[in-house]
LUMNUKE-666553 format. One record per residue (C-alpha): residue number from 1; residue in one letter; chain; x, y, z. Coordinates in nm, 2 decimals, padded with zeros to 4 digits. Each point is the difference from the previous one (the first is absolute). Layout:
BEGIN
seq->NUM; type->a; mol->A; u->X; v->Y; w->Z .
...
END
This chain:
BEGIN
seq->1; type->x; mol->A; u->00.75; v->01.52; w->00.86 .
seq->2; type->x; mol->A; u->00.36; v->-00.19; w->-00.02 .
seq->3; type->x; mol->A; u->00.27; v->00.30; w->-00.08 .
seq->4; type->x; mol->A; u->00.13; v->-00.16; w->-00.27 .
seq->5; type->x; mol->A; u->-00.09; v->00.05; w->-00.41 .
seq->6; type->x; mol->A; u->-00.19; v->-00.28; w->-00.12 .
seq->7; type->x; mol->A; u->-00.18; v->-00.14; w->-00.33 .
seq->8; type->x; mol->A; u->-00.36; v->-00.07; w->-00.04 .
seq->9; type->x; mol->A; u->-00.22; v->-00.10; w->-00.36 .
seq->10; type->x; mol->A; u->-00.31; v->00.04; w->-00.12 .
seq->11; type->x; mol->A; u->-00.11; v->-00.22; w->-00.29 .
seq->12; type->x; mol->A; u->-00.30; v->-00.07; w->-00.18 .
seq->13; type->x; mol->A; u->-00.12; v->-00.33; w->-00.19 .
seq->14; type->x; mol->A; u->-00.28; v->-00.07; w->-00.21 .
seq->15; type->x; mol->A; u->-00.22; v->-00.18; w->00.20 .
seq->16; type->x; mol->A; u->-00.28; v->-00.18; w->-00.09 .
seq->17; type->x; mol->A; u->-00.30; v->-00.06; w->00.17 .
seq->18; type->x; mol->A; u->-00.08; v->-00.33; w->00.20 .
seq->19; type->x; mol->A; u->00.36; v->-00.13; w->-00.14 .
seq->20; type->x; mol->A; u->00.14; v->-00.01; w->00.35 .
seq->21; type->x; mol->A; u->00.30; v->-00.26; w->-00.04 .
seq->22; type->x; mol->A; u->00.11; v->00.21; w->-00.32 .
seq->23; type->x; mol->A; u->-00.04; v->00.31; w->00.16 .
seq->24; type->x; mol->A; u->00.24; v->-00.13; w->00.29 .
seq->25; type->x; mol->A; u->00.20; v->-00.12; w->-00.23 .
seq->26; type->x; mol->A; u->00.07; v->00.32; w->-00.19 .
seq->27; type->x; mol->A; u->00.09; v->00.17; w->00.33 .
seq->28; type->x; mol->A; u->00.23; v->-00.28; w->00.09 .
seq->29; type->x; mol->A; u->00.17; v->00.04; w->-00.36 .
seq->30; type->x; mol->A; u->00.03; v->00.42; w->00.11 .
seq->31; type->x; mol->A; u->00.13; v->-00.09; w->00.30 .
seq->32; type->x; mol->A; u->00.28; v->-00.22; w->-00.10 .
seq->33; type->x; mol->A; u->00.11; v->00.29; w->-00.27 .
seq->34; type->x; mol->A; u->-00.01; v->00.26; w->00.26 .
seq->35; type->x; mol->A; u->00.16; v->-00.13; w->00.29 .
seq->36; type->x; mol->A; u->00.37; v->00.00; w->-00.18 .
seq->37; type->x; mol->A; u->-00.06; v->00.39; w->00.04 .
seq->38; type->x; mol->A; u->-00.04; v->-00.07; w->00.38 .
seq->39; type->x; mol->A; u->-00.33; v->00.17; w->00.08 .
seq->40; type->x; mol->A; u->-00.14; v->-00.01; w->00.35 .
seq->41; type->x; mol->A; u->-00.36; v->-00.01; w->-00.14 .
seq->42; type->x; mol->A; u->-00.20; v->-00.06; w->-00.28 .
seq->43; type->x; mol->A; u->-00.34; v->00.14; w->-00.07 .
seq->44; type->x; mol->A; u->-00.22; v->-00.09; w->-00.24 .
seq->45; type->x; mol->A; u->-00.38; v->00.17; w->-00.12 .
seq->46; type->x; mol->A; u->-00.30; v->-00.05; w->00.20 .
seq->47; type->x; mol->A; u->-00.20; v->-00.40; w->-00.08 .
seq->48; type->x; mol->A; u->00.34; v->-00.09; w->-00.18 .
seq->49; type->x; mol->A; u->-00.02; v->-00.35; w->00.13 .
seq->50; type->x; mol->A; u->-00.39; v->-00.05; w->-00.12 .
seq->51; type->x; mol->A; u->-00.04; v->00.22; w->-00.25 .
seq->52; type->x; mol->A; u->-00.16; v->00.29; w->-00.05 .
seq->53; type->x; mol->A; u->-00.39; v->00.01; w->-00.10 .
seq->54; type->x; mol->A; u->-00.07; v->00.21; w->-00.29 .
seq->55; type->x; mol->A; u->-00.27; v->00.23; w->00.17 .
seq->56; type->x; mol->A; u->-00.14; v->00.22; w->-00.29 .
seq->57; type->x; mol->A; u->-00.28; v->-00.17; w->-00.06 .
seq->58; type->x; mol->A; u->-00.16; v->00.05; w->-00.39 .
seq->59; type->x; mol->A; u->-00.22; v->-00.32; w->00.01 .
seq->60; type->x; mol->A; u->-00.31; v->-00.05; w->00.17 .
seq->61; type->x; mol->A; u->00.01; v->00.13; w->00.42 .
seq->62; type->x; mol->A; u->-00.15; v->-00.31; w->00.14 .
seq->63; type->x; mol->A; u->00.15; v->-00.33; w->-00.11 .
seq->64; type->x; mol->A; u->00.35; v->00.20; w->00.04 .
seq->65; type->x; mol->A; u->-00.04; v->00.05; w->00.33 .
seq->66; type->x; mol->A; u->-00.11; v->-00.37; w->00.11 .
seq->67; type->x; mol->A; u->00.27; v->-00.14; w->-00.18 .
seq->68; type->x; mol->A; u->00.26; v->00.21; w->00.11 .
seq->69; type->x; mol->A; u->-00.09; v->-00.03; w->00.38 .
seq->70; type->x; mol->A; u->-00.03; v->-00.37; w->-00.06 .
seq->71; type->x; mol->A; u->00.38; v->00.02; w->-00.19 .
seq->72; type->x; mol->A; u->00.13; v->00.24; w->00.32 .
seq->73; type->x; mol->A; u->-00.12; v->-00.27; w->00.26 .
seq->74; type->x; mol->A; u->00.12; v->-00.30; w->-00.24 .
seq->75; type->x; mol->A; u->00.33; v->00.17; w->00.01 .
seq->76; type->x; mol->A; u->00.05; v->00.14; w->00.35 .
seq->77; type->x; mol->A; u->00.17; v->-00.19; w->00.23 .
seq->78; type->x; mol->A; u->00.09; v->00.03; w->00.43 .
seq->79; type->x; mol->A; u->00.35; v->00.19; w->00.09 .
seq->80; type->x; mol->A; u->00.23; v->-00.16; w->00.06 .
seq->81; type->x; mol->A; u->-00.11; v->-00.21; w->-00.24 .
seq->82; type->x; mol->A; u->00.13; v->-00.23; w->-00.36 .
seq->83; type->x; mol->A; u->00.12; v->00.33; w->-00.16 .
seq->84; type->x; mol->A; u->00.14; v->00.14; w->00.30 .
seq->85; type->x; mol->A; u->00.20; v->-00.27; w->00.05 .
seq->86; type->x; mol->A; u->00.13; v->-00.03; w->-00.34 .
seq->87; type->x; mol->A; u->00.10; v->00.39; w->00.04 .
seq->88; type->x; mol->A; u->00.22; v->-00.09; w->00.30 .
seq->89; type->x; mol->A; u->00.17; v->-00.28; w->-00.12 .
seq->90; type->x; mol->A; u->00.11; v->00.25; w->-00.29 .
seq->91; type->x; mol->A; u->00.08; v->00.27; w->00.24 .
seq->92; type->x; mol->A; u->00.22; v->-00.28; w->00.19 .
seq->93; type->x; mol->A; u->00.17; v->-00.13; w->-00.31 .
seq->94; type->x; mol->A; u->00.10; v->00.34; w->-00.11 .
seq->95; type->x; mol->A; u->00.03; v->00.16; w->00.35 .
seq->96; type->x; mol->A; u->-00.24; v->00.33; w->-00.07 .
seq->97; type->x; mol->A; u->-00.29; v->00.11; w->00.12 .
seq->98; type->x; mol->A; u->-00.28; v->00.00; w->-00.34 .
seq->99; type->x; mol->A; u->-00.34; v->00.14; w->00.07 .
seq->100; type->x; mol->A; u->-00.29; v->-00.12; w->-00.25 .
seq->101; type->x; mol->A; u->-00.38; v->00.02; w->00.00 .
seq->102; type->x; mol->A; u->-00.28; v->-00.28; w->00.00 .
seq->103; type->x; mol->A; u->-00.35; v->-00.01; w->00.16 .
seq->104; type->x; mol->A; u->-00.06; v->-00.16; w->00.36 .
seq->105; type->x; mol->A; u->-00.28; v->-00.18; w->00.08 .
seq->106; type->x; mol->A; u->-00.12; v->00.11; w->00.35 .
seq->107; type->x; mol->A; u->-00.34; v->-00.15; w->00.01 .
seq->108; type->x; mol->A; u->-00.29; v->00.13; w->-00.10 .
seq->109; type->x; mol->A; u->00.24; v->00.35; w->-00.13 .
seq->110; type->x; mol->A; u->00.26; v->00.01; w->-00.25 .
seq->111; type->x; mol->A; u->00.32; v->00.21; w->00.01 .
seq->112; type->x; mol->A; u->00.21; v->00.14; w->-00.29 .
seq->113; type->x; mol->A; u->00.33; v->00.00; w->00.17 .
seq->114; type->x; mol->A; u->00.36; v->00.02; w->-00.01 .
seq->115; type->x; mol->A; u->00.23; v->-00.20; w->00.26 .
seq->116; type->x; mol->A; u->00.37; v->00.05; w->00.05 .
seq->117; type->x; mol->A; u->00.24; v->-00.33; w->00.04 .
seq->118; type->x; mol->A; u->00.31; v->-00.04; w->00.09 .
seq->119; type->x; mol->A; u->00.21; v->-00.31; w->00.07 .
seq->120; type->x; mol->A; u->-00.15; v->00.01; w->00.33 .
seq->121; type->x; mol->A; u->-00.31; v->-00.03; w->-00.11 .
seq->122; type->x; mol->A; u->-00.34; v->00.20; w->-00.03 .
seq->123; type->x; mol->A; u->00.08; v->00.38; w->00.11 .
seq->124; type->x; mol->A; u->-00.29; v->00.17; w->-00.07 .
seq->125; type->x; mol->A; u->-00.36; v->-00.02; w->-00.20 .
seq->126; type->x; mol->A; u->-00.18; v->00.30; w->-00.04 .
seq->127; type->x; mol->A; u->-00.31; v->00.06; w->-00.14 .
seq->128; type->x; mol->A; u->-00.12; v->00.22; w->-00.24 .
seq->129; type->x; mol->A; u->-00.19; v->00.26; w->00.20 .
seq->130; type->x; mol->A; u->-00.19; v->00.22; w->-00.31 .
seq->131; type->x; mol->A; u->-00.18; v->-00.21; w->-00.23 .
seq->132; type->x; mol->A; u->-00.09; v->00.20; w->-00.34 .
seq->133; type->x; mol->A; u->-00.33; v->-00.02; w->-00.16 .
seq->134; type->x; mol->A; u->00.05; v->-00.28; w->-00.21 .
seq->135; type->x; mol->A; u->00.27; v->-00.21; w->00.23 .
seq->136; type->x; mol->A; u->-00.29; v->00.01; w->00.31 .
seq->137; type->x; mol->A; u->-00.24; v->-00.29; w->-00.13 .
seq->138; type->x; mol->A; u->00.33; v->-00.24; w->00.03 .
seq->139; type->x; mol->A; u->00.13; v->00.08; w->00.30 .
seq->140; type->x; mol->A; u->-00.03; v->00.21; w->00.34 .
seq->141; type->x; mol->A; u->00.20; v->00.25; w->00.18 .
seq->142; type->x; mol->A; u->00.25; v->-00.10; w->00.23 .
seq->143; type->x; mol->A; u->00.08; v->00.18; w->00.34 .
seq->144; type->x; mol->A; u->00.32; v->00.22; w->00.09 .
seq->145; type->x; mol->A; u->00.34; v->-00.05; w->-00.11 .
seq->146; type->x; mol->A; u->00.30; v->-00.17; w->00.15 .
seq->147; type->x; mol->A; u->00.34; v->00.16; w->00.03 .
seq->148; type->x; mol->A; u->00.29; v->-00.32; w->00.03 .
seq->149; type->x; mol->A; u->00.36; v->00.02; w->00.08 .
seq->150; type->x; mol->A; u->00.22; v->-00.14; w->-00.17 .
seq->151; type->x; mol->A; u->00.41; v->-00.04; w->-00.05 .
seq->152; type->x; mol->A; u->-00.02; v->00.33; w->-00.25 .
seq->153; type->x; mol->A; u->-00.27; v->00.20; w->00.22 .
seq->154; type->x; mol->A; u->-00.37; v->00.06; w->00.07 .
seq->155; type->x; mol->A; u->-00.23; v->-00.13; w->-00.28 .
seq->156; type->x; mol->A; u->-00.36; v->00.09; w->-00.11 .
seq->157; type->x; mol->A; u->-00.21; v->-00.08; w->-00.33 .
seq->158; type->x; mol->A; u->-00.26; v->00.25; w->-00.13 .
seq->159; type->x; mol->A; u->-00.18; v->-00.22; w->-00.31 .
seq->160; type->x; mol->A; u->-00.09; v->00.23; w->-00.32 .
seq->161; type->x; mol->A; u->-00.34; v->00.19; w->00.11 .
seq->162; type->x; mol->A; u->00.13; v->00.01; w->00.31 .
seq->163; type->x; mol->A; u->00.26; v->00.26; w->-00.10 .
seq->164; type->x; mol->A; u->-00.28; v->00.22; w->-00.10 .
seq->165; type->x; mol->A; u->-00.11; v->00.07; w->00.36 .
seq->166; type->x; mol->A; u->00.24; v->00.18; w->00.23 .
seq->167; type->x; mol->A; u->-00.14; v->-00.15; w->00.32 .
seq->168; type->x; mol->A; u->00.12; v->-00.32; w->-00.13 .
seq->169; type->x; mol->A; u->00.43; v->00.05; w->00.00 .
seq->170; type->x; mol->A; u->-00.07; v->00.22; w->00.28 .
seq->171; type->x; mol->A; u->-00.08; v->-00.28; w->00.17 .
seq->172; type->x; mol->A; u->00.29; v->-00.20; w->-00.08 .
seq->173; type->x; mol->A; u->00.20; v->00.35; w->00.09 .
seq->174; type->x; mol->A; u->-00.13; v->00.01; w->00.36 .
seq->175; type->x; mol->A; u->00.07; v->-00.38; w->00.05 .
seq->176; type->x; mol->A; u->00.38; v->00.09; w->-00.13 .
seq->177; type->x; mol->A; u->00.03; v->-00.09; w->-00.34 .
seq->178; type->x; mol->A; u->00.35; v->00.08; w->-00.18 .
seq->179; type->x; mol->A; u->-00.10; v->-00.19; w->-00.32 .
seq->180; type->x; mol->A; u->-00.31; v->-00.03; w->-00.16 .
seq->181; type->x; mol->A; u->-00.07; v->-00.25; w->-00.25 .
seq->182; type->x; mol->A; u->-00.28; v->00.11; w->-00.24 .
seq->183; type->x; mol->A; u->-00.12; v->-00.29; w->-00.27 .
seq->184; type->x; mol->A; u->-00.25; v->00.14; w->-00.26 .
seq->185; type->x; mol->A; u->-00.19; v->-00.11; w->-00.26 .
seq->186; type->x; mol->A; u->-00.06; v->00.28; w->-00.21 .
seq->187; type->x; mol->A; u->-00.12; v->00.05; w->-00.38 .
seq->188; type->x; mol->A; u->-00.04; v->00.38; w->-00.06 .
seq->189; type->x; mol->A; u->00.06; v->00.17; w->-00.36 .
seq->190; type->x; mol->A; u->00.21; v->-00.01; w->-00.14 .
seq->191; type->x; mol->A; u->00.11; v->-00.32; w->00.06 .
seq->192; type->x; mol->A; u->00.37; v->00.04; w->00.05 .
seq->193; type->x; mol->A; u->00.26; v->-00.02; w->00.21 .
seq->194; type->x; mol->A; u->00.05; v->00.39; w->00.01 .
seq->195; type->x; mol->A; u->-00.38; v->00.06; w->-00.02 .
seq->196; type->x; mol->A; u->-00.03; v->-00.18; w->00.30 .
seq->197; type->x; mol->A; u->00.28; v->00.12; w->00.20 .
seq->198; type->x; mol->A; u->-00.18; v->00.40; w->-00.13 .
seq->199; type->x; mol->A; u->-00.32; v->-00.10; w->00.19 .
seq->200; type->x; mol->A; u->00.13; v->-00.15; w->00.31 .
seq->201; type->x; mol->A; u->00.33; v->00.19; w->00.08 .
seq->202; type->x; mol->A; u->-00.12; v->00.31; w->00.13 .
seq->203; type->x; mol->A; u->-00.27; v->-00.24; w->00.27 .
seq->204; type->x; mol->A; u->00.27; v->-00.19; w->00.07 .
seq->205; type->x; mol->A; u->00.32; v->00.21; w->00.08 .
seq->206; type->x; mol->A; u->-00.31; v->00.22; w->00.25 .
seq->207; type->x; mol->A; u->-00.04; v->-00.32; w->00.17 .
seq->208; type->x; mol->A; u->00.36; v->-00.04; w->00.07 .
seq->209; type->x; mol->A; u->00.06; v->00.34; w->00.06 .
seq->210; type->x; mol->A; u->-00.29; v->00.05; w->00.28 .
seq->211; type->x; mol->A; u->00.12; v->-00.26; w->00.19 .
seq->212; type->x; mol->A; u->00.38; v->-00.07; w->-00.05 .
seq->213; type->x; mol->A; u->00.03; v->-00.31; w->-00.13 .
seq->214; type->x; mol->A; u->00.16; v->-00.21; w->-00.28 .
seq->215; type->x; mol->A; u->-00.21; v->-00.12; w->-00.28 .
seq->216; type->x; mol->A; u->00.02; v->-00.29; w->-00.21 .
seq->217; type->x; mol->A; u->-00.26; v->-00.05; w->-00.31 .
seq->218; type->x; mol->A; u->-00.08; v->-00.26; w->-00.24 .
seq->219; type->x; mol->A; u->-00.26; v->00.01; w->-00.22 .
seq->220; type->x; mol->A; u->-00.19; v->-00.32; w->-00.23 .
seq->221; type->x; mol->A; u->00.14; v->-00.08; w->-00.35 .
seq->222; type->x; mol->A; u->-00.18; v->-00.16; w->-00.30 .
seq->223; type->x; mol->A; u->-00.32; v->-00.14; w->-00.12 .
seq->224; type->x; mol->A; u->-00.18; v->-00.14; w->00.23 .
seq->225; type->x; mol->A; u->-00.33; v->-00.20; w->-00.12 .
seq->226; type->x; mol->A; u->-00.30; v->-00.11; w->00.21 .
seq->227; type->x; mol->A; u->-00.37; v->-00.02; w->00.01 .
seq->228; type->x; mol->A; u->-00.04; v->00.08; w->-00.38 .
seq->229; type->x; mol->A; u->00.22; v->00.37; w->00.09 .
seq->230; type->x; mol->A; u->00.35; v->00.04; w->-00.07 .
seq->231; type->x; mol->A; u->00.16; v->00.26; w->00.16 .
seq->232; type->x; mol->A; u->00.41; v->00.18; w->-00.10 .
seq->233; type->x; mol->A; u->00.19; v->00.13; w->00.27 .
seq->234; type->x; mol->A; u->00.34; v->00.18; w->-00.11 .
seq->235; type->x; mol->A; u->00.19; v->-00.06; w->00.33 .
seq->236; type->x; mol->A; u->00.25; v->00.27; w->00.15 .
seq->237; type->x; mol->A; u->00.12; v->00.05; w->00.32 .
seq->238; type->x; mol->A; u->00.21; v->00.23; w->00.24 .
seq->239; type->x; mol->A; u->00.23; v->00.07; w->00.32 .
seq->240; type->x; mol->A; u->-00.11; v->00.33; w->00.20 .
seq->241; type->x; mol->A; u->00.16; v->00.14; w->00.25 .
seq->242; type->x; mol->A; u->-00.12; v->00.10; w->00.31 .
seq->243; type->x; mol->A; u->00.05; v->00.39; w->-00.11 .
seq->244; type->x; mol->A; u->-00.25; v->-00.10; w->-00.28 .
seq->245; type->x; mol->A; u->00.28; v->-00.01; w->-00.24 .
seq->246; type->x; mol->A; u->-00.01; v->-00.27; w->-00.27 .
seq->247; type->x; mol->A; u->00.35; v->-00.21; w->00.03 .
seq->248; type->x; mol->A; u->-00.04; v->-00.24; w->-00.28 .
seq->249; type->x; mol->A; u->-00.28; v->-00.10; w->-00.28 .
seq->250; type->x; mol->A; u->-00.09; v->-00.24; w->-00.21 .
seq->251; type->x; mol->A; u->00.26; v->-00.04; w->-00.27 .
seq->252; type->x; mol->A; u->-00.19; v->-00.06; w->-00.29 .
seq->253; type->x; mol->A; u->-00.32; v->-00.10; w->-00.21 .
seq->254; type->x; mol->A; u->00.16; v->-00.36; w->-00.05 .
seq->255; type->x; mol->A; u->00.15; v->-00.05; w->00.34 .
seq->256; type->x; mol->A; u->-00.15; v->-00.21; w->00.29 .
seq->257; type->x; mol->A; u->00.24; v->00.03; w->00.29 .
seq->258; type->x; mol->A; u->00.09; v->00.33; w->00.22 .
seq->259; type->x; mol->A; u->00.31; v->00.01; w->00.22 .
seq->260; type->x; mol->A; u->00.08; v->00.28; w->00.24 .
seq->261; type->x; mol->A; u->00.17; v->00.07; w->00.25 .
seq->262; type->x; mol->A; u->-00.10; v->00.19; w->00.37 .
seq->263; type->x; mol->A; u->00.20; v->00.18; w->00.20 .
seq->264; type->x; mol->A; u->-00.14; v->00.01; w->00.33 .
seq->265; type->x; mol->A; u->00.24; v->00.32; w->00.09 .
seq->266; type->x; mol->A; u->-00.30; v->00.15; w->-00.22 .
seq->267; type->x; mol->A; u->-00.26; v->-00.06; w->00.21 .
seq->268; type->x; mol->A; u->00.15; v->00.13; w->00.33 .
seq->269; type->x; mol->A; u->00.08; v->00.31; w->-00.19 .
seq->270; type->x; mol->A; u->-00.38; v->00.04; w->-00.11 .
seq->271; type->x; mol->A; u->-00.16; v->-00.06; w->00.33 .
seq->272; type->x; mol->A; u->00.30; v->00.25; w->00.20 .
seq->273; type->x; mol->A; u->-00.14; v->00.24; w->-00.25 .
seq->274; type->x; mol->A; u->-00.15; v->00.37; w->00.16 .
seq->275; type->x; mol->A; u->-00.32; v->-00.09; w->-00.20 .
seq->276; type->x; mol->A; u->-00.09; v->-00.38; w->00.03 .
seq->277; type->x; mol->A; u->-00.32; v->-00.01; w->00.01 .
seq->278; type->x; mol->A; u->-00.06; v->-00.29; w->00.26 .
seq->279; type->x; mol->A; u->00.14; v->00.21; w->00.22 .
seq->280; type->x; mol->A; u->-00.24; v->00.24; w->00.04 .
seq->281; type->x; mol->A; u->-00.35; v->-00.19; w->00.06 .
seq->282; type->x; mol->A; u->-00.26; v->00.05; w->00.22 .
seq->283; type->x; mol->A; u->-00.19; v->-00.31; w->00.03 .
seq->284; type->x; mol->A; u->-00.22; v->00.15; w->00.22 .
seq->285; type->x; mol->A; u->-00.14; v->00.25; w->-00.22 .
seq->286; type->x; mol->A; u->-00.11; v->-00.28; w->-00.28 .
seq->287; type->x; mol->A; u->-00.29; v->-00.13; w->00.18 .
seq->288; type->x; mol->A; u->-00.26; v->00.09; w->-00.35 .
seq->289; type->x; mol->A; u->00.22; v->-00.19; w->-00.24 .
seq->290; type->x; mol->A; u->-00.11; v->-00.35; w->00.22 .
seq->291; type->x; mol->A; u->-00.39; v->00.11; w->00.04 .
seq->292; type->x; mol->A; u->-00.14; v->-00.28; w->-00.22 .
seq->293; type->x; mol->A; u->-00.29; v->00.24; w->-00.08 .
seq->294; type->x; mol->A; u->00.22; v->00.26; w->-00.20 .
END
């Protein structure tokens, strides 16, 4: 990571789905506030460039399900693709990095991921790897993780379930990971800003802690309507630190946009630590947590 303090932002939008060119035009209008703060990136919540598909179903099972696997495929598209594109031209006219979620159509599969642009172009894609119950007739599972460097360090992205499973940031920990972006889309009760922050903090400063690393998270904001279900997400947000410790949160029930700041003396000072973790595996010993039969 570069030695130097540096800004990042979280930010959420309400986006609605299928309304791709407004979507991308919401994160272009966050953007262009942001940037005057001088953050290196920008993160916002997990299918923020499609939308997010309200996934509590109360109407009839069957009829849901075909037409929300035919709206999925209607609205996935290839990376790179249209809205990648339009994501890098933003990142090049404001000169930050922003990382946003859409589908991909890869074939017969479909992805729910998140890519990371910068003015260079497409960085990364990954792909959510944990599908919950009611997000796995939509799409599929994607495969391991990619760690990036970039000009403020080694980059990961752990999307929403994803954080629920350890083995999943400790792969982006043995790969090298520094910062870990971590979109969600989340809607637990009560639906606030603090409520949410209560249910995920304790999850999400372990995950930071176990492995060392920097966290960024950005959760959904707003009503989002599809399929005859409407869901409300209440957004929040946080920096960890890779000693688990929570450097800033969301400011408030009205607020959309988190900046932080990360100083990168902190995370050579966690991992030079007596007790970090990482430091102490045995590998070799683990052979039952891979046996597909367990």
């Amino acid at each position: 990571m570069q030695k130097d303090r540096f800004r990042v932002a979280a930010a959420s939008i309400p986006a609605q789905p299928g309304n791709v060119e407004e979507n991308v035009a919401m994160i272009r209008q966050i953007c262009s506030k942001v940037h005057k703060e001088n953050p290196e990136l920008i993160l916002f919540p997990e299918l923020s460039a499609v939308g997010f598909l309200p996934n509590h179903p109360t109407v009839e099972h069957q009829p849901w399900l075909v037409e929300g696997i035919a709206w999925v495929r209607a609205t996935a598209e290839t990376i790179p693709g249209p809205t990648t594109d339009r994501l890098v031209e933003i990142a090049t006219e404001f000169g930050l990095m922003i990382s946003a979620g859409l589908f991909e159509d890869a074939g017969p599969c479909i992805h729910n991921v998140q890519v990371l642009v910068g003015p260079s172009g497409l960085i990364q894609a990954t792909r959510k790897m944990h599908i919950p119950m009611f997000e796995a007739p939509f799409y599929n599972g994607g495969g391991a993780p990619v760690v990036s460097d970039t000009r403020i360090g080694k980059i990961g992205t752990s999307i929403c379930f994803d954080t629920l499973m350890p083995e999943s940031t400790r792969l982006l920990q043995v790969e090298g990971a520094e910062l870990v972006l971590m979109p969600f889309a989340s809607d637990p009760e009560p639906r606030t800003v603090e409520g949410w922050i209560a249910n995920n903090q304790m999850l999400l400063r372990t995950r930071c802690l176990e492995n060392g690393f920097f966290g960024l998270v950005c959760n959904y904001s707003g009503h989002v309507e599809g399929l005859g279900e409407s869901m409300d997400f209440p957004g929040g947000g946080m920096l960890i630190g890779p000693r688990g410790q929570v450097l800033e949160s969301w400011p408030g029930e009205s607020e959309t946009i988190m900046i932080a700041e990360i100083d990168p003396s902190l995370l050579e000072e966690a991992r030079a630590h007596t007790e970090f973790g990482p430091r102490f595996r045995r590998p070799e010993l683990y052979e039952g947590l891979i046996d597909p039969t367990a």
